[in-house]
N, C-alpha and C positions, 0 to 999 in steps of 0.2 A: 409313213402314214401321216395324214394333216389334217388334223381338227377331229379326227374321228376316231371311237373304240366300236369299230366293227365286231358282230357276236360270230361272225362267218367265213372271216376270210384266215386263206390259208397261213398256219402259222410260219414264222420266220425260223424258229427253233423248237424242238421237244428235247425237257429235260429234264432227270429225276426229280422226284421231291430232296430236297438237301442238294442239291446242285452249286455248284459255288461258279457263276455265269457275270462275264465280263461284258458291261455293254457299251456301243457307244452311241452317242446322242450327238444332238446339234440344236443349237439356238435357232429359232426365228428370224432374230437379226442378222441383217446379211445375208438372209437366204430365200425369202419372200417376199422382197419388193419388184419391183417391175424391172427394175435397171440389173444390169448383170452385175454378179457381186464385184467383179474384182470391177467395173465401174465404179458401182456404191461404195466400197469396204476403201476404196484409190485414192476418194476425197479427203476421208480420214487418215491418212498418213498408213492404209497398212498394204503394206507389200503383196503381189500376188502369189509370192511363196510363202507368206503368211496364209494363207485361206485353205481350209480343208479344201483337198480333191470333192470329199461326196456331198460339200455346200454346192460345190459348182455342180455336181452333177443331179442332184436334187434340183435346185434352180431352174437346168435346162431342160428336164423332164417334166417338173411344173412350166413353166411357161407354153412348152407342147401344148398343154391341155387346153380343149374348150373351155371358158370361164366356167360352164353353169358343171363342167364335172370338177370342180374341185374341193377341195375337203370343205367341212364346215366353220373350224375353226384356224385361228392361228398356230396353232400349237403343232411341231414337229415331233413325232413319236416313234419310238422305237417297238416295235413288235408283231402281231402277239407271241409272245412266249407261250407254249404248249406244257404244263407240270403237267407229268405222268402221274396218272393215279389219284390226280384232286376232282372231285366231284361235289355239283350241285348241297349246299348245307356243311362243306367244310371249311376252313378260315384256312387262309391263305398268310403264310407269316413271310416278311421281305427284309434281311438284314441287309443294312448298309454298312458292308464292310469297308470300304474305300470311296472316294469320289476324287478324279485326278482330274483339271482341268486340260483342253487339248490346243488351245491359243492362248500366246498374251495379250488377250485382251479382250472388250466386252462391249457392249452395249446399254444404254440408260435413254426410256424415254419421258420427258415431263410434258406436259400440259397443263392448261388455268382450268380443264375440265375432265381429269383421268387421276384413280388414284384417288386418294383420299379427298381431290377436291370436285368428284363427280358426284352431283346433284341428288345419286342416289343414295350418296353416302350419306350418314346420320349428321357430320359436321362440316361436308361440302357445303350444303344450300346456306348462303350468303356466308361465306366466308369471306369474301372483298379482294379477292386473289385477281391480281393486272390479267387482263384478255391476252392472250398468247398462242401460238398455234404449235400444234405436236412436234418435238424435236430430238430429233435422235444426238446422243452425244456419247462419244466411243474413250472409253479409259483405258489405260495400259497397264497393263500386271506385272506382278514379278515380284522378286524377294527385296528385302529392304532389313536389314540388323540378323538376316535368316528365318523369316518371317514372313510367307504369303503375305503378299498386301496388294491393294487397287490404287493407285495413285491419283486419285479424286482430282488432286491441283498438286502444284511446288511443293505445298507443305501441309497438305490434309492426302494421310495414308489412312485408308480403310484396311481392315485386318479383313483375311477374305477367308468367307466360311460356308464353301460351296453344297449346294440343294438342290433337287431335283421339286420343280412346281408342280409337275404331272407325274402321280404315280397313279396305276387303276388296274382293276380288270375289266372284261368283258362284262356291260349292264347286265343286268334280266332280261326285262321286255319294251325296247324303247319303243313307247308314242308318241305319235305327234299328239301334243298338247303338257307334256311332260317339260320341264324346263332343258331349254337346248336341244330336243329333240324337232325335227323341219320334215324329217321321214321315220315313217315306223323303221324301226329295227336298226337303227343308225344314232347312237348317241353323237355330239359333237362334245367338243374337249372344254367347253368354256365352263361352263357350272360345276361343280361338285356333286358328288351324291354318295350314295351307298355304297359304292365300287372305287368311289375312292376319286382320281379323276385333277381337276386344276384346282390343288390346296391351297398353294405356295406357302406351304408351312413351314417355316425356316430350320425347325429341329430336323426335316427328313433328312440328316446330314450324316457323313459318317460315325458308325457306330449306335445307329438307332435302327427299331425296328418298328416297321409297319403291317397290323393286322386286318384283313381286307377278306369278305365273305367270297365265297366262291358261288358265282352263277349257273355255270356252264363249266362241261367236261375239258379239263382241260385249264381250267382256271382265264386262263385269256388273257396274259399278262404286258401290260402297255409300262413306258414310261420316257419320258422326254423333261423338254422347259427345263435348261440347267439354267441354274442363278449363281452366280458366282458368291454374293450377299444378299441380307436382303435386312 
């Protein structure tokens, strides 16, 4: 799924309440630019048996598409997951037992206008930050003393403390006029709301839990946007 928490479409999985469900995800990066990954991903030094199979196969199935049928937002999602037996006015509880990265290696993009120094941020406007245009830059991971770590530069190791940005259920009742909403009944993945949706809240990490209202039969369980740090 991309950009979107559909209230309707058919679920990927049903699975008890108390389930203990292994999932896996994929980054944005590398898998939604125009250029084929193993073009895009070839620049940056990574091998094309480096690159997940269903990046590539995600990619080739997006580019298929008509432009005007594709998701709303950026965000690559996994689901929905179907809980048996959660209905409308029950909370929805999501432990993070594990979160194992599946490449060495990641994505980071900066700009003089994204991120803390976009205009709509409270300390963006005039911050005196150089013009610059959006740029992707690809780190390499691995262990370092026995230690998850990103290796930023030679000698600046980030300890890597991997999250999920996008956790949700299925909305209510999207309208248009509702934030992120472009068609009734179609939320897109960029705002947050009640159902939970693009936090990027750096604690949804292993060994926490996430409590989330339930809309709809079934709960409607989405989640994507892995961060490796953040």
């Amino acid at each position: 799924m991309l950009g979107v928490f559909p209230i309707d479409r058919a679920p990927v999985a049903t699975v008890p309440s108390g389930a203990v469900v292994r999932i896996d995800t994929l980054s944005q990066r590398g898998a939604t630019q125009q250029e084929d990954p193993v073009v895009f991903l070839g620049k940056y030094g990574v091998k094309p048996e480096e690159i997940l199979s269903d990046v590539k196969e995600l990619w080739a199935a997006r580019a298929a598409q008509p432009r005007g049928e594709r998701g709303g937002g950026g965000h690559i999602l996994t689901g929905p997951i179907y809980v048996a037996g959660a209905e409308p006015g029950d909370t929805l509880a999501i432990e993070m037992l594990d979160i194992q990265t599946r490449v060495p290696y990641g994505i980071n993009s900066t700009s003089s206008t994204s991120g803390i120094f976009s205009p709509s941020y409270p300390a963006g406007e005039g911050a005196g930050v150089p013009e610059m245009a959006n740029t992707s830059h690809l780190i390499r991971t691995g262990l370092a003393n026995g230690h998850a770590v990103a290796f930023f530069s030679d000698t600046i190791r980030v300890p890597m403390h991997p999250f999920f940005g996008t956790v949700a259920v299925a909305p209510e009742h999207p309208t248009v006029g509702q934030p992120g909403v472009r068609v009734d009944g179609l939320q897109t993945s960029g705002p947050p709301g009640a159902y939970g949706g693009n936090m990027d809240f750096r604690d949804l990490s292993a060994g926490s839990t996430l409590y989330l209202p339930v809309f709809h039969s079934g709960a409607r369980f989405y989640v994507g946007d892995p961060h490796g740090g953040q």
